[in-house]
LOSEVO-680759 format. One record per residue: x, y, z of N, C-alpha, C in turn. Coordinates in steps of 0.05 Angstrom, whole numbers, plus 5000, padded with zeros to 4 digits. Example, Ala and Ser with C-alpha at 12.3 -4.5 7.8 and 13.67 -1.06 7.14 Angstrom:
BEGIN
526448865156524649105156526449345156
525749555142527349795143525850015157
***
This chain:
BEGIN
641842154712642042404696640442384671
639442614657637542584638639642614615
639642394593640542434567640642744558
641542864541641243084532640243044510
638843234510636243264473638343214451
637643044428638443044404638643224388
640643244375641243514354639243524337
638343694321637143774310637743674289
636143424267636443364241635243464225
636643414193634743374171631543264182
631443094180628842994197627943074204
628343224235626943344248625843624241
627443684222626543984212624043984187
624143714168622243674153620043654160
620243564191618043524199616643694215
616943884220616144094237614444254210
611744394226609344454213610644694196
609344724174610244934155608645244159
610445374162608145614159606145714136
605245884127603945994100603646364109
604246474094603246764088601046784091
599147004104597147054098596047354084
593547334070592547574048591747724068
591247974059590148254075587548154085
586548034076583048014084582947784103
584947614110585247474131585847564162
587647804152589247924176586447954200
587947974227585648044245585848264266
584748504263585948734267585148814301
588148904323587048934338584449114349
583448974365581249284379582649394394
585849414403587049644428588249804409
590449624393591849854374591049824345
589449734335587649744306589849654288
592149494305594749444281592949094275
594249094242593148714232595748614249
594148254246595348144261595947954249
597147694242596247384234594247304251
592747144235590047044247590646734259
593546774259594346574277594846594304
594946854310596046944342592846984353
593547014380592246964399591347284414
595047334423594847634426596747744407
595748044409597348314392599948314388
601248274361603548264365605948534377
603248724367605348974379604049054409
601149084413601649184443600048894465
600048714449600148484471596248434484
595548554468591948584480590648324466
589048214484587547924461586847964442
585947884420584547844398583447734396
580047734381578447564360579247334360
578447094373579046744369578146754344
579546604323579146454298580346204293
578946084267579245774272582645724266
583945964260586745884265587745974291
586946134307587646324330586946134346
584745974345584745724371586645504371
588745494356590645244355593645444372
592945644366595545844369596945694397
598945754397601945694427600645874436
601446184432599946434448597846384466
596146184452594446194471594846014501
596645884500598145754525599345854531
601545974526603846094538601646374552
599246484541598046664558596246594585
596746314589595546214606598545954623
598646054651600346014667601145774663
602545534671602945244660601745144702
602245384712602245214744599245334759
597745514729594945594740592145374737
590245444745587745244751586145404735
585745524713583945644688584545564675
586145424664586045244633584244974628
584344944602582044794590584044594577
584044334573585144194553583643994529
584643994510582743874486584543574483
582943314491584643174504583442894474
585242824462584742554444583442354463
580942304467579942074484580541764469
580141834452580141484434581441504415
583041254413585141104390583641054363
584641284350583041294325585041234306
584841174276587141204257586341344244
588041534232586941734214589941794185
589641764171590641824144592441974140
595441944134597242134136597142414130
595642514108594742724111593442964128
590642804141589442894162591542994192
594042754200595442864210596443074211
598543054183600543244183598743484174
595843484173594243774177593743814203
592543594216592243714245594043834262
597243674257599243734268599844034260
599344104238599544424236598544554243
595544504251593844664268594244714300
595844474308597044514339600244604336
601244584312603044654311605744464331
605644174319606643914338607043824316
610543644319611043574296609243244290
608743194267606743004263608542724277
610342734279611142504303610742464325
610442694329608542794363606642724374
605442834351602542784343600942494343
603742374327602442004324602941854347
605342004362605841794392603841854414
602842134412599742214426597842134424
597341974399594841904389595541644396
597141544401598041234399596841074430
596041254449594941294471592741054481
592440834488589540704486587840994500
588641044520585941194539586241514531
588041524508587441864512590142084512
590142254502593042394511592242704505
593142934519592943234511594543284486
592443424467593343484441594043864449
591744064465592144334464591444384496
593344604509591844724535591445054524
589245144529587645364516585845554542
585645734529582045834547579645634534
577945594547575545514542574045564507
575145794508573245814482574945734456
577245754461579245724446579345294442
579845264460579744874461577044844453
574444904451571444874438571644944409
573545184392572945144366575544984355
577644924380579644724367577444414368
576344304390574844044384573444134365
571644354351569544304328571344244309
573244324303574644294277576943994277
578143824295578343694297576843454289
574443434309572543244303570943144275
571943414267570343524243572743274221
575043244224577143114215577142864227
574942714239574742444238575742414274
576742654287578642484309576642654340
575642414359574342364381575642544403
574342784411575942984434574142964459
575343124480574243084507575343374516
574043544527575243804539575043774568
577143824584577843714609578444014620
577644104646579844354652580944204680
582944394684584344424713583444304736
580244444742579144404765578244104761
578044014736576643754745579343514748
582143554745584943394750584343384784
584143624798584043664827587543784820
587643924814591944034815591544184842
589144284848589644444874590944314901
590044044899589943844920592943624914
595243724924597643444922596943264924
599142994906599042774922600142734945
598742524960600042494993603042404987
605042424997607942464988608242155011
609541965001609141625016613141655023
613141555042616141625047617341265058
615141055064615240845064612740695067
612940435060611440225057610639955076
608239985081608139695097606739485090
607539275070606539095059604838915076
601338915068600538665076599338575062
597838315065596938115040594538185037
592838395052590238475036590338825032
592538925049591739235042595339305046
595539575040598939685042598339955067
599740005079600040245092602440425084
601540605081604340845072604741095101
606741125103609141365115607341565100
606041785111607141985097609242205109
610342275083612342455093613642335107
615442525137616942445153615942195168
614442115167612441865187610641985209
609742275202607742355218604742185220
604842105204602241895207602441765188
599741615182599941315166596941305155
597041265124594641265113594440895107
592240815106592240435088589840445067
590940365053588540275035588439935027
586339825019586739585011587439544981
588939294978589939254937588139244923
585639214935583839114915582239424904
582939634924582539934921583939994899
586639984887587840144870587140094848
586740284837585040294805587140314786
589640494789591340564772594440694781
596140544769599140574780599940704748
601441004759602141054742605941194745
607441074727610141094723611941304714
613541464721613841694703618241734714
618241934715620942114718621042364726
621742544751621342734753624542864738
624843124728627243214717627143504733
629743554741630843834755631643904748
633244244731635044254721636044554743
638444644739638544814753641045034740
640645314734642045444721643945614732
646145784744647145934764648546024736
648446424738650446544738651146754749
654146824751654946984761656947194737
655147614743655047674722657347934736
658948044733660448244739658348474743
658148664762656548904760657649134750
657049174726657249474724655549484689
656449494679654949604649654649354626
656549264635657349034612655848784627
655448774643654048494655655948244639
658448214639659648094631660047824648
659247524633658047284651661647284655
662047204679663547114697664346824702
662146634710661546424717659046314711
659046054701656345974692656245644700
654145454724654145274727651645194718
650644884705648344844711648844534722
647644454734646744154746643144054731
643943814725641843644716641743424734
638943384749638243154765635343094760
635042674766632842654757631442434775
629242354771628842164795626641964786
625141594792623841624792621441614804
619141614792616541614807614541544804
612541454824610841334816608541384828
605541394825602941564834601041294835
600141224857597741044865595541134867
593141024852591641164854588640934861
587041074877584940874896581640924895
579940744892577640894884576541034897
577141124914576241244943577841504948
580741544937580941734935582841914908
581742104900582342224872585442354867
586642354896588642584893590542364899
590442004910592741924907595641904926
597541774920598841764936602641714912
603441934919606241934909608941824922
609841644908613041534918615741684901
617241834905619241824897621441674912
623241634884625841414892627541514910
627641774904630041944919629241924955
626742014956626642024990624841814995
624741584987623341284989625241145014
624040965031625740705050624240525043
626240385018625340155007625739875023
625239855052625339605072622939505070
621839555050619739375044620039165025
622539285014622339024997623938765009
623738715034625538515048628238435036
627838215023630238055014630438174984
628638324975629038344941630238664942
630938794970632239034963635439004963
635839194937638839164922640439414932
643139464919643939634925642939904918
642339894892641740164881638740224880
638740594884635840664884634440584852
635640504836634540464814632640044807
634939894816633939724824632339654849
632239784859630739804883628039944879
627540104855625640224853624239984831
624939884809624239724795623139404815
624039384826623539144845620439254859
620939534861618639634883616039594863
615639684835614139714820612839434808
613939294819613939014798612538954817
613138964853611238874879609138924872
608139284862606839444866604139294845
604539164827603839034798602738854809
603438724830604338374834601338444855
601938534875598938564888596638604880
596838884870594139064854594639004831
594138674829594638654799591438684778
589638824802586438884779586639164768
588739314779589539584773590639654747
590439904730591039834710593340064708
596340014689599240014696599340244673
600840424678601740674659603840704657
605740654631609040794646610240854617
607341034609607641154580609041434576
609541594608610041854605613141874599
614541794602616841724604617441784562
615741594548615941534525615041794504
612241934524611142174504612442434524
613942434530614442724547616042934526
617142844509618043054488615043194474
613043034471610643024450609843264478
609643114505608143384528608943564523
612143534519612743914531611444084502
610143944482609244234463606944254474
605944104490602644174498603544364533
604944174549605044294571608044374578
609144624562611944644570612444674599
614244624600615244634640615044984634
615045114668615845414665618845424685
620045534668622745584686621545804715
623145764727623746004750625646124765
625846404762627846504772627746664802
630146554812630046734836631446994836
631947104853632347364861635647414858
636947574849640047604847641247724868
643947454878644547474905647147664887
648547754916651347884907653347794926
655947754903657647734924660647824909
662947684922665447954920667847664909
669447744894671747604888673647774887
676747674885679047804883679348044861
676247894833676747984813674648214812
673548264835671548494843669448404846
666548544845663948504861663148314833
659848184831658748074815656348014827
654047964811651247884811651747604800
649647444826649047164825645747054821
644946994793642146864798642346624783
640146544791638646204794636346184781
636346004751634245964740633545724750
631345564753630345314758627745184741
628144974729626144874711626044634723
622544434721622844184728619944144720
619143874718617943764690614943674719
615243744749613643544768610743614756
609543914755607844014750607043854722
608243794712607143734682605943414683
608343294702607843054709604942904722
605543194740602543114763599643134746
600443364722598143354705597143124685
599943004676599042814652597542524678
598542614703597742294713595242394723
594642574729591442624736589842564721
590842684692588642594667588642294656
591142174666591441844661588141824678
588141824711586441764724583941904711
583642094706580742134694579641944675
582041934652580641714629580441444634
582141464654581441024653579841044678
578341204700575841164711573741274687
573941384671571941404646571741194631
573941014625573540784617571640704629
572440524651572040344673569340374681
567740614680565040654677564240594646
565240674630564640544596563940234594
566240134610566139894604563839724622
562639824652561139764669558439774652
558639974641555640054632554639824606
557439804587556639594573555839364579
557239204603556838944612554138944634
553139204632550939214645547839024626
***
């Protein structure tokens, strides 16, 4: 089960980016309804139409939240290199993404890189000019080049041998192998489910009735091979860990840790990630999960009729993204570093 978020401190509130007022000659006036705007928003605050990018309007949330979290048109402005930069410069940048500057430092803290903004295109180009401009090394990445269109192959078991592994996929419809000396990058993470139900009386008052939620979590882990970009996914939950012969335990938790340590122990030229776990509070201001709701069922009690719906939030999407971009930057490395020793 996933801990529940920490209350809200002193602390945490100091540290969250400060707003400022802005003067009339800043405002940015729409072209649909000619109303000013803050030249911090993205779109219209009254009839919702884009506006004029400015160098504060490209840091804007708006401009993410106007762009889908599970679509293939976004752009991300991605910290490539471990820079240090001056407490100040932070807690300015961090106002410009609007991330609390602790966020900010565990993102940056990254050897290979971490998403600071997901934007439109033009919007992440004058957030890198102005960044860079502040000492700190960016990389603009979009969608299409992660591959999100394309899943990982979903591994449902394992067949250990001493030069290559074969995986189950799925139900055991077939069987993919690669060799150890193929995997470039093992990366570690947690998938989170949450799940909302209520049930609302029908008539005027929509008065909640009943209200359940369930929290479930799992973990996981993404292989990744030079040969192929999209990878191969294990979760704990629908894993048959009889691979690990004599070192499998009772629980899916030790049993998954045993699996990972194998996983190390072979492809040990591969290089090991199991940072998401650590910055996933810092993700969700860049890549919030999107909840989803389904359709409202109905049904009848003693105490009369009522409406039943289902919200559903879960973090996989976000996940599958931060490990794609793991794989982008450390084969960007790995060419960096080729070229030097050339």
């Amino acid at each position: 089960m996933e801990a529940p978020d920490e209350p809200i401190s002193e602390t945490a509130i100091t540290d969250a980016p400060k707003h400022r007022a802005f003067s009339t000659s800043e405002l940015v006036q729409c072209g649909a309804c000619a109303r000013a705007n803050p030249p911090t928003r993205a779109s219209c605050l009254y009839c919702g139409a884009a506006l004029e990018v400015t160098d504060l309007s490209a840091f804007s949330p708006t401009a993410s939240q106007n762009t889908d979290a599970r679509s293939d048109v976004a752009f991300h402005l991605v910290a490539s290199a471990t820079t240090r930069l001056d407490e100040a410069v932070v807690n300015e940048i961090a106002g410009f993404l609007e991330l609390k500057p602790s966020d900010l430092q565990s993102l940056l803290t990254h050897s290979a890189g971490a998403p600071l903004l997901r934007a439109t295109s033009d919007r992440v180009q004058i957030a890198a000019t102005k960044l860079e401009a502040r000492g700190l090394t960016t990389e603009v990445i979009s969608d299409e080049q992660l591959g999100l269109d394309n899943a990982p192959k979903p591994i449902s078991a394992l067949k250990i041998h001493p030069d290559r592994v074969i995986g189950s996929v799925g139900r055991g419809a077939h069987s993919v192998a690669e060799s150890w000396a193929n995997i470039t990058l093992i990366v570690i993470g947690r998938l989170y489910f949450a799940t909302k139900e209520i049930d609302q009386k029908q008539n005027r008052s929509q008065q909640v009735i009943d209200e359940r939620e369930m929290w479930t979590d799992e973990a996981v882990v993404d292989l990744y091979f030079a040969s192929d970009a999209h990878g191969w996914r294990i979760r704990a939950g629908s894993f048959d860990f009889s691979c690990l012969g004599e070192r499998k335990q009772l629980t899916a938790f030790a049993n998954f840790r045993a699996l990972t340590a194998l996983l190390h122990q072979h492809a040990s030229a591969a290089a090991f990630d199991d940072s998401y776990v650590h910055l996933r509070a810092a993700l969700n201001s860049v890549w919030p999960p999107e909840p989803t709701a389904t359709a409202k069922g109905r049904g009848r009690t003693v105490f009369g009729a009522f409406d039943s719906s289902v919200t559903s939030i879960d973090n996989e999407c976000q996940f599958t993204r931060y490990s794609r971009l793991l794989r982008h930057l450390y084969s960007a490395k790995v060419l960096e570093d080729h070229a030097a020793q050339a």
